[in-house]
N, C-alpha and C positions, 0 to 999 in steps of 0.2 A: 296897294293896300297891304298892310301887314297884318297877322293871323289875330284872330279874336280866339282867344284861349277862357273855356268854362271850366270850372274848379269845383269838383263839388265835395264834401268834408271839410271847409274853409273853418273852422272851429275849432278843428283839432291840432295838435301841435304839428304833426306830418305835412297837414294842407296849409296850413300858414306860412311855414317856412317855404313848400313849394311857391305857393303864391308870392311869395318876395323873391323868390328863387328868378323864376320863371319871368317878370319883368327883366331881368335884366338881357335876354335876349335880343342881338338886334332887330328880327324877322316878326318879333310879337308885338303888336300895336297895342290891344288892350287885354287887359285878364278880368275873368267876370269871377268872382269867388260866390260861391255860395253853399247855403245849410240854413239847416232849421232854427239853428241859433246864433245871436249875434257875437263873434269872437272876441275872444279878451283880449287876443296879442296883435300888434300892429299889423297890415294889408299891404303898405305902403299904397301906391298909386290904381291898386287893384279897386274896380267897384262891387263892393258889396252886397249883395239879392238875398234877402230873405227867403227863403222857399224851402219847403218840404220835397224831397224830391219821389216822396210815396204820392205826391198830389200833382193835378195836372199842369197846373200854373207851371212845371218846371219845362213844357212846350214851349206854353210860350215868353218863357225867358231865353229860351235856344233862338228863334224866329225874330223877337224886337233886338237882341242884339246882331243877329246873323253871325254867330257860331260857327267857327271851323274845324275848332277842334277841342273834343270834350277828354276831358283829364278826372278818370272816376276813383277819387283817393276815400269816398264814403263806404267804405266796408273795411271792420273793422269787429274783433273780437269784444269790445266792450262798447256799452252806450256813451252820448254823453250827460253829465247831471245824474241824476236820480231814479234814468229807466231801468229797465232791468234785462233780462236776457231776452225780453218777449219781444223790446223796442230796438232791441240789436238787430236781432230776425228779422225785423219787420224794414226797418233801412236796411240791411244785407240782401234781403231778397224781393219783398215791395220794391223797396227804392229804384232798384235795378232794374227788375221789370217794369216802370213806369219812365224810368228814366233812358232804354234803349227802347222804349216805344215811342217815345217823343224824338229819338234822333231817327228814326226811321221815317218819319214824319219830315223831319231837318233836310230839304233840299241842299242846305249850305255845311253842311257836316260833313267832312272828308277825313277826317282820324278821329281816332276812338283809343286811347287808353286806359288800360283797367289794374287795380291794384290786386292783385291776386293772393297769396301764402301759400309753401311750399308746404304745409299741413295738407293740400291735398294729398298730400300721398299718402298719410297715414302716419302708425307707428306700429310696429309688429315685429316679434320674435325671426320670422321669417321673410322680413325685406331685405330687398336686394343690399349688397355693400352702398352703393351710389345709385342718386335714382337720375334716370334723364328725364327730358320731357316727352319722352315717349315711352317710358315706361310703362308697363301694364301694372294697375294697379292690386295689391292680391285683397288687402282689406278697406275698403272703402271707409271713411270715415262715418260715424253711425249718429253725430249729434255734434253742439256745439260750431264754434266760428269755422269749424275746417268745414263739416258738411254746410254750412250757408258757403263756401267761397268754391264747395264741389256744385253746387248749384246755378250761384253766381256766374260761370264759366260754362256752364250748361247754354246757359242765356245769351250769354256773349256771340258763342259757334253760332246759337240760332240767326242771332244779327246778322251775323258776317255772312251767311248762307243770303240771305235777305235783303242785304245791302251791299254787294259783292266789288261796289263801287267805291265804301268807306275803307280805308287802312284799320287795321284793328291790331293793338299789341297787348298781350296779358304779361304782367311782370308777376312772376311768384318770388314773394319776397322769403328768403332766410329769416331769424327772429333777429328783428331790427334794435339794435342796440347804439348808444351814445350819449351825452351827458345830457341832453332833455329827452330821452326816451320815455312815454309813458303806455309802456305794452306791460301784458301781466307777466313777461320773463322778468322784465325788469324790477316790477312787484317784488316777485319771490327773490331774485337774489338781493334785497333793499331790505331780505328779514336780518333781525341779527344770527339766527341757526338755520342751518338749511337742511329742511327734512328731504332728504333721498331713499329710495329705494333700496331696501337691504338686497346686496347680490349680484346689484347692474350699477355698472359704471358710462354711462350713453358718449359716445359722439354727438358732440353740438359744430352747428353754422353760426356764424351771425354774421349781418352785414351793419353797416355804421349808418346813420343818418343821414350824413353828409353823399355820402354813396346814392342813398336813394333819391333823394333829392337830385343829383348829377343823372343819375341814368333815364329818372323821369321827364330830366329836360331834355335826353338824347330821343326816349322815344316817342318826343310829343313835337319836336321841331323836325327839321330837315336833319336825317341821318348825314353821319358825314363822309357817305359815300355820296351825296345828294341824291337820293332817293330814300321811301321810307321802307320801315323793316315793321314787314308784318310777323304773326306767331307767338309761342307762347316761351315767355326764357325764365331759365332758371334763376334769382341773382343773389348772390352770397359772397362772401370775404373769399379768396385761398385759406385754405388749411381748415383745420378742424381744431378743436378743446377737447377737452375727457370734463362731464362731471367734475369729477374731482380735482383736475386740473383747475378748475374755473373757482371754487373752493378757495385753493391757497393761492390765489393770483388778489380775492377778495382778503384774505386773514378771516374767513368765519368757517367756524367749527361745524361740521355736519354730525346729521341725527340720523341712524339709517332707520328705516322704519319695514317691517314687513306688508308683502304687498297687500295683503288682506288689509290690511288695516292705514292704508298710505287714502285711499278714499274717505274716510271717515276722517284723519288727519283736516283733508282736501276740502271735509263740508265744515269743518269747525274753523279752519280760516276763514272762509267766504264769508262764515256767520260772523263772525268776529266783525268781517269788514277788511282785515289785515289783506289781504289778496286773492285772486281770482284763481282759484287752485282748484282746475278743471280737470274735467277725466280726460279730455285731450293732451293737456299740459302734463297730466300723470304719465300719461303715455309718453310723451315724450323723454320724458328722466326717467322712464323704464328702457327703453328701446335705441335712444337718440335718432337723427336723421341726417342723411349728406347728400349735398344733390350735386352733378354734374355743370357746370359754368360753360361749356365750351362754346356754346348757342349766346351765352350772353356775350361773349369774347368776338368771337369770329363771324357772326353775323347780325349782330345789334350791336358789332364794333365800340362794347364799353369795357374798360377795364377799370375793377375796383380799387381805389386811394388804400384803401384798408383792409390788411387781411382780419380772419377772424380771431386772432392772438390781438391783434391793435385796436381791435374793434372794442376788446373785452376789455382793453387795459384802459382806454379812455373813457368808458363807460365806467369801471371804476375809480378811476381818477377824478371822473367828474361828481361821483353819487359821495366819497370816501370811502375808506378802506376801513374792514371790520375791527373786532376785537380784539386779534390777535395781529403782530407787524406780519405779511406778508410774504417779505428776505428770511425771516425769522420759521417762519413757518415750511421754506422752500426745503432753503438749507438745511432744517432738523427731517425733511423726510428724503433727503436726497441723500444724506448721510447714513441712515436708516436702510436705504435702498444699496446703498455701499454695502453694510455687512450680510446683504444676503449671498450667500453664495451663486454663481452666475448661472447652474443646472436646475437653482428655485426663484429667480427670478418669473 
């Protein structure tokens, strides 16, 4: 018998594409997809479960199909449809608590994977250069998707303590980027200006779609050492962006804004509707963030298709390029960057 694989976020563009992803295994006999709402984009041969997974019925959807291994891609900084931050929270941290109470319940459940963000670590004046996954955290995140996913991981450990017998993997994702990306990085740089932070220029990650997709099938099937790799990994592109780098890789013009007043910017998008420009997300294009890979490399044996230069540039290739040509834009500051003298560089 081959593995019965549970999906749950099958509505969003992440979990659909896993879920056709994830069929083409040969070890995977069926995929169960399911969410609270019925998806727009094709399943292929996946059977579809309506369920809430803040409600009990997602028991026993684990039980009638006999479940081996649960794939949790439902946490996620924004709702879907019309809820709002309140119905985020409530599937980031409900959901999960109802949903690793039903696997603990789940005689037939033997791996556990969890969609995690490298947002737990924070964003701060005084973080480390590179964070691992064992880094000590110094500022905890205080609101928003990063503290539901510090939570969410809370919840997890407890499992694992609980169920010492399931495999358990947390993937912390870098901000996932690619030509159907719908996260709120991808939001903000889709405006035609980009308001920055007068003063800071951040370090960004990102990893590709296609990446995620690839490592979620590494940690949900037979590793290929043939055995599974439990723990928590880091996973991101190679290399980093600057802010501004990422800018004229786009052709759109930035707006610096000071910090006092980059929040208020932050609540008159949201009000708008134009994009979800959070005090998290301000953190981040104050501070940036880079995290350590080596855990994803050398013992979850995945190596990324995509660094974080490739990841950006197909991500722009796919959304289009701004107002200004790009080459045009490089070239005038890399020229620019020519007459400074090399003691004011």
């Amino acid at each position: 018998m081959g593995k019965v694989v549970l999906v749950t976020g099958a509505a969003r563009q992440l979990g659909g594409r896993f879920v056709r992803r994830v069929q083409r295994e040969p070890e995977v006999e069926r995929v169960i997809a399911v969410d609270a709402v019925a998806p727009e984009h094709d399943l292929g041969d996946a059977e579809f479960v309506r369920a809430d997974i803040r409600q009990p019925m997602i028991g026993k959807v684990l039980a009638r199909h006999s479940v081996d291994t649960v794939v949790h891609l439902d946490v996620s900084g924004t709702p879907l449809g019309s809820g709002g931050r309140t119905q985020a929270k409530e599937t980031n941290v409900i959901g999960t608590m109802q949903l690793l109470g039903a696997c603990q319940k789940a005689p037939t459940v033997r791996r556990l994977v969890v969609k995690s963000t490298t947002s737990v670590y924070g964003a701060a004046p005084r973080d480390p250069g590179i964070f691992s996954e064992t880094t000590p955290v110094k500022s905890l995140p205080s609101g928003g998707f990063a503290k539901d996913a510090v939570e969410v991981e809370g919840y997890v450990r407890g499992f694992a303590r609980r169920r010492p017998d399931v495999a358990v993997a947390v993937l912390r994702f870098a901000n996932i980027l690619g030509p159907g990306a719908d996260t709120p990085l991808a939001e903000y740089f889709g405006l035609p200006v980009l308001p920055t932070v007068f003063g800071y220029d951040p370090r960004l990650q990102f990893v590709h779609e296609d990446d995620v997709n690839e490592v979620l099938v590494v940690a949900s099937t037979e590793a290929r050492r043939g055995t599974y790799n439990n723990g928590t990994f880091n996973i991101a592109g190679d290399g980093v962006l600057l802010l501004s780098q990422t800018a004229r890789r786009l052709g759109k013009p930035t707006v610096p804004v000071l910090l006092p007043a980059v929040t208020w910017v932050g609540r008159l998008l949201r009000t708008a509707g134009v994009t979800d420009f959070s005090a998290e997300q301000i953190r981040l294009l104050t501070h940036g963030r880079v995290v350590d890979t080596r855990q994803m490399r050398e013992t979850l044996g995945f190596v990324a298709t995509y660094s974080t230069a490739e990841t950006f540039y197909d991500f722009a290739r796919g959304r289009g390029f701004g107002l200004l040509p790009p080459d045009r834009v490089g070239r005038a500051v890399d020229a620019l960057a020519g007459t400074i003298p090399a003691d004011r560089a």
